[in-house]
N, C-alpha and C positions, 0 to 999 in steps of 0.2 A: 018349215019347221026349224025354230029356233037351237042352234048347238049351246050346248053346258062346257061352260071354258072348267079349268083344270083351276083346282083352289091353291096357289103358290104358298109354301110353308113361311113362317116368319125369318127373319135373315138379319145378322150384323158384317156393316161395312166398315171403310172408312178408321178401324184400328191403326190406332198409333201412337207414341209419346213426344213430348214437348218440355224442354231442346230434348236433340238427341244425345250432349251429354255435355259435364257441366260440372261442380264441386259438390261439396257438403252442405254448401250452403246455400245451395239451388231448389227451387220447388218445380220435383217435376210433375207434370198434367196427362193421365193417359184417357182418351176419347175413344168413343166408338158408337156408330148411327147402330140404332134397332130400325128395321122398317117391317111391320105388317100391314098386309093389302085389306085386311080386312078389317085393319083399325080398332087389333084387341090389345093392349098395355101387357106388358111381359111382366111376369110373377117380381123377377131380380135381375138385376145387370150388374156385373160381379169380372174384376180386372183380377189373376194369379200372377203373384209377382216373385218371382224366389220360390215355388208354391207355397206360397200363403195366400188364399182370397179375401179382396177389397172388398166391399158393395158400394156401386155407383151410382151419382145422383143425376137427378135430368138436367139438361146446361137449362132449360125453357120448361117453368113451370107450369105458364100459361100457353105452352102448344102441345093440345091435346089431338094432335093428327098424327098417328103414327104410321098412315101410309104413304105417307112421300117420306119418311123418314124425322127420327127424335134421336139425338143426341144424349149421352150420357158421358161423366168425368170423374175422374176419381185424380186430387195433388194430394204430391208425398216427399218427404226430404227421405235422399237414400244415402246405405252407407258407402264408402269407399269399396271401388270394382265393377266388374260389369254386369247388369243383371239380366235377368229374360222374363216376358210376359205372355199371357195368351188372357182374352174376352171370353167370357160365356155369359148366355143369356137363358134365360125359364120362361114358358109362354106353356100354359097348359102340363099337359104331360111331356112338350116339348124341349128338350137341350141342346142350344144351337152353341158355336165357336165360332170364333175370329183369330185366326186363320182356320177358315173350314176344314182343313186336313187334322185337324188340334196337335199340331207340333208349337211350343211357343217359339217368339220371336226375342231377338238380342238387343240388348241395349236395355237403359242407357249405359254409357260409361261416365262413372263420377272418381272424380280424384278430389286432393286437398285442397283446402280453401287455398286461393289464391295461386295457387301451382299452373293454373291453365295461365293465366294472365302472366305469371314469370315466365314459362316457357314463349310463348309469344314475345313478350318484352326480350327472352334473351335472344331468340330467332332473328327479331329485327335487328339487334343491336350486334351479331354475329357477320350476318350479311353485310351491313354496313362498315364493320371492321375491316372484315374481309375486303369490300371493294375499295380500301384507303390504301392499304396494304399495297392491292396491285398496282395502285396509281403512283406509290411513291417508288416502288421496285422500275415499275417500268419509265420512271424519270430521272430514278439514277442511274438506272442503265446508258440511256440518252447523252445523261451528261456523260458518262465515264466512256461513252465512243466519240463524243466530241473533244473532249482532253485527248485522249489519245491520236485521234488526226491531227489534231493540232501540234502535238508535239511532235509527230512526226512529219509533218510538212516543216516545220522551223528546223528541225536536223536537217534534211533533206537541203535546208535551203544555206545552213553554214557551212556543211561540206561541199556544198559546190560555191560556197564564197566564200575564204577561211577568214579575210579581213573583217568579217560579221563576228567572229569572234568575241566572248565580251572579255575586258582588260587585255587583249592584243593589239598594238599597232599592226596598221596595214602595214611598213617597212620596218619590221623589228632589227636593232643592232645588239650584240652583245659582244661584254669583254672577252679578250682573248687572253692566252690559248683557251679554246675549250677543250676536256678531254678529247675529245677528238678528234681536233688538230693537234693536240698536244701527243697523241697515241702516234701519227700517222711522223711526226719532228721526230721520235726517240726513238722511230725507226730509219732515218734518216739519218740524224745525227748520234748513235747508240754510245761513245766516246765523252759527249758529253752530258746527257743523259744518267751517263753511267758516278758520274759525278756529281751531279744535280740531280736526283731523281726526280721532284717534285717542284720545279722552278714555277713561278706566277709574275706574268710578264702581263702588263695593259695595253702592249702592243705585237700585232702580228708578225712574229718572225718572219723573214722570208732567207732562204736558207740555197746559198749556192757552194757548191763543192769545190777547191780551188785548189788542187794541189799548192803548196810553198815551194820554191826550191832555193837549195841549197846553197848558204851563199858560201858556209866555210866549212873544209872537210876534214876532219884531223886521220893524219896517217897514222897514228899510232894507235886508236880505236880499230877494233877490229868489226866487220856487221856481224849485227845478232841473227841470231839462229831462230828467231820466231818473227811472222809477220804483224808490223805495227799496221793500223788504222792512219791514213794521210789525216793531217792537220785541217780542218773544214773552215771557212769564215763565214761568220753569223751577222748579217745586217739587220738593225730593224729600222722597220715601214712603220708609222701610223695606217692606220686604215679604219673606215665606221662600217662597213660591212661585211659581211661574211664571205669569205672567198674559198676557191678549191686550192688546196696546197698541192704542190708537185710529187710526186709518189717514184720518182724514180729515185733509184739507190744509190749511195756514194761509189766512187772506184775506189775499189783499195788495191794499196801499191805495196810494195817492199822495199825498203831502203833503209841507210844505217840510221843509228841514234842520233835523237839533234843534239847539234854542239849546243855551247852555252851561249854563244849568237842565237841561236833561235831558241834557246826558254827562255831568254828575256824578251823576248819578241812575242813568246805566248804568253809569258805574263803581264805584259802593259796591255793585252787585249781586254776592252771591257766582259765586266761577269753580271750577269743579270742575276738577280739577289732570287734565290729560292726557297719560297715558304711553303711550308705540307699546305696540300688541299685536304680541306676535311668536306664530307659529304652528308646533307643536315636531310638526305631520305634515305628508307630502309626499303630494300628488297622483300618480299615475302610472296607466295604463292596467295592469288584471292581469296576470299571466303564470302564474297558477294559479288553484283552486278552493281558498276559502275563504268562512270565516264572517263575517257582519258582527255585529260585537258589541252594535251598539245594536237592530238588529230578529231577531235571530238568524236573519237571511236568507241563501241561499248568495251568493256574488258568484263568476263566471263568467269566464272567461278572455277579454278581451277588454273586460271593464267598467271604468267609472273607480273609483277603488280610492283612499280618504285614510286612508294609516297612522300611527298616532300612534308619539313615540318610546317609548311605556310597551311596543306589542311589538300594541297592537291594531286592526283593520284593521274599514272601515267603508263603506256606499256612500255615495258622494257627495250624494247626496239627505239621506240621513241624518246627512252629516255639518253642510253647510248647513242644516238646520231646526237642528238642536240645536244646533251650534257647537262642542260642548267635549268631552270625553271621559269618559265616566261613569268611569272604570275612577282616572284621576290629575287630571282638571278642568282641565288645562291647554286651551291654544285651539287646533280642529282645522280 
């Protein structure tokens, strides 16, 4: 005995739009298959868009098989925003929907003409900016740690070899006194000094203490009541290098006034002719990071700082030991 199958009701598939989203000046395409099993044609196939209903036509005028399925289409230009759709179909007393549940579905999204294609155009062109960017940061980074090693292995390598120096001879000489042989004399000889304050000699003093004595004594002078400073003799050396000068102190003695035998005796002693030293740097506390020329040390914002006029800058320590400015010799 043959079984009665079940008559399956007419049904839409296959709902959708085409593109999913696009400008104003896009034509978009909504589809959707009707399939009946028993190959009867639906009253109307009808797209709600916004709710408003479309009626759709058949994509195939000449396939008249509606049981494997017939397709139907409805193009439309939409405005700016995103819309929503739902399918219904008519077959008899029948109302079938696509989505079966009849909630509609989203989309498409339309914007302005030409708006999708600028945002892509500036997407690409953002990214690509962007990856120039990091290519040249992280190449001057590169260079700006290769200058830095660089510069610091070349210091590294003057302070440990000063003749590397640039504008220093490996064996530098300079004129004499510098002040400080000239400071280390005037403490030595303060008598004459006291007379000369600022004497400039091109040759190294060398300075021995020699008491005079006496050759003629007048009885009628009486000694004085305060102690004099002995009479010193002052030879000078040539010399082309820098030398340590002796630091010990004259003796002083007490004795009476010289006779007039011995001011003529001091006065045919030669006088080294004294001319002020003037000094062509200023002292100031820093106000930036620099070099000092004579130790290629840094000097610190906040250090005392002696600038010569030649343009070169130096620490204070260094400039009092040496005195003078390798760079022009003038007095710093």
């Amino acid at each position: 005995m043959p079984y009665a199958s079940a008559q399956l009701p007419p049904q839409l598939s296959y709902g959708g739009v085409s593109p999913p989203e696009g400008d104003i000046t896009n034509l978009f395409t909504f589809s959707v298959t009707f399939t009946d099993v028993t190959n009867t044609p639906p009253s109307s196939v009808n797209v709600n868009i916004d709710g408003v209903s479309y009626p759709m036509d058949a994509d195939d005028d000449l396939d008249l098989n509606f049981s494997d399925g017939k397709i139907y289409t409805y193009s439309t230009r939409l405005n700016l925003g995103t819309h929503t759709y739902i399918f219904s179909a008519t077959s008899g007393n029948l109302t079938i929907y696509y989505p079966p549940n009849g909630l509609p579905l989203s989309g498409p999204t339309v914007t302005d003409a030409g708006l999708q294609d600028y945002a892509q155009c500036c997407t690409g062109f953002t990214i690509a900016l962007i990856a120039t960017v990091i290519i040249f940061v992280a190449v001057a980074v590169l260079i700006g740690i290769y200058l830095f090693k660089k510069k610091k292995t070349s210091a590294n390598f003057q302070n440990a070899n000063p003749s590397s120096f640039p504008n220093t001879p490996s064996n530098p000489s300079y004129p004499y006194p510098t002040q400080y042989n000239q400071n280390i004399n005037q403490n030595l000889n303060p008598q004459y000094y006291a007379q000369n304050p600022n004497p400039q000699v091109t040759q190294q003093p060398q300075i021995h203490t020699q008491p005079q004595t006496q050759t003629q004594s007048s009885t009628s002078a009486s000694p004085p009541s305060t102690t004099q400073i002995s009479t010193t003799q002052i030879q000078t050396q040539p010399t082309t290098t820098l030398t340590q000068t002796s630091t010990s102190q004259p003796q002083i003695s007490s004795k009476p006034a010289p006779t007039t035998q011995e001011s003529r005796a001091q006065e045919s002693k030669p006088k080294i002719d004294a001319k002020p030293i003037t000094s062509s740097a200023t002292r100031e506390t820093s106000k930036k990071k620099t070099e000092c020329f004579m130790c290629r040390g840094d000097i610190w914002p906040g250090d005392m700082v002696v600038s010569c006029r030649c343009g070169k800058d130096f620490h204070e320590s260094c400039a009092d030991a040496v005195g003078e400015c390798p760079a022009c010799g003038k007095k710093v």
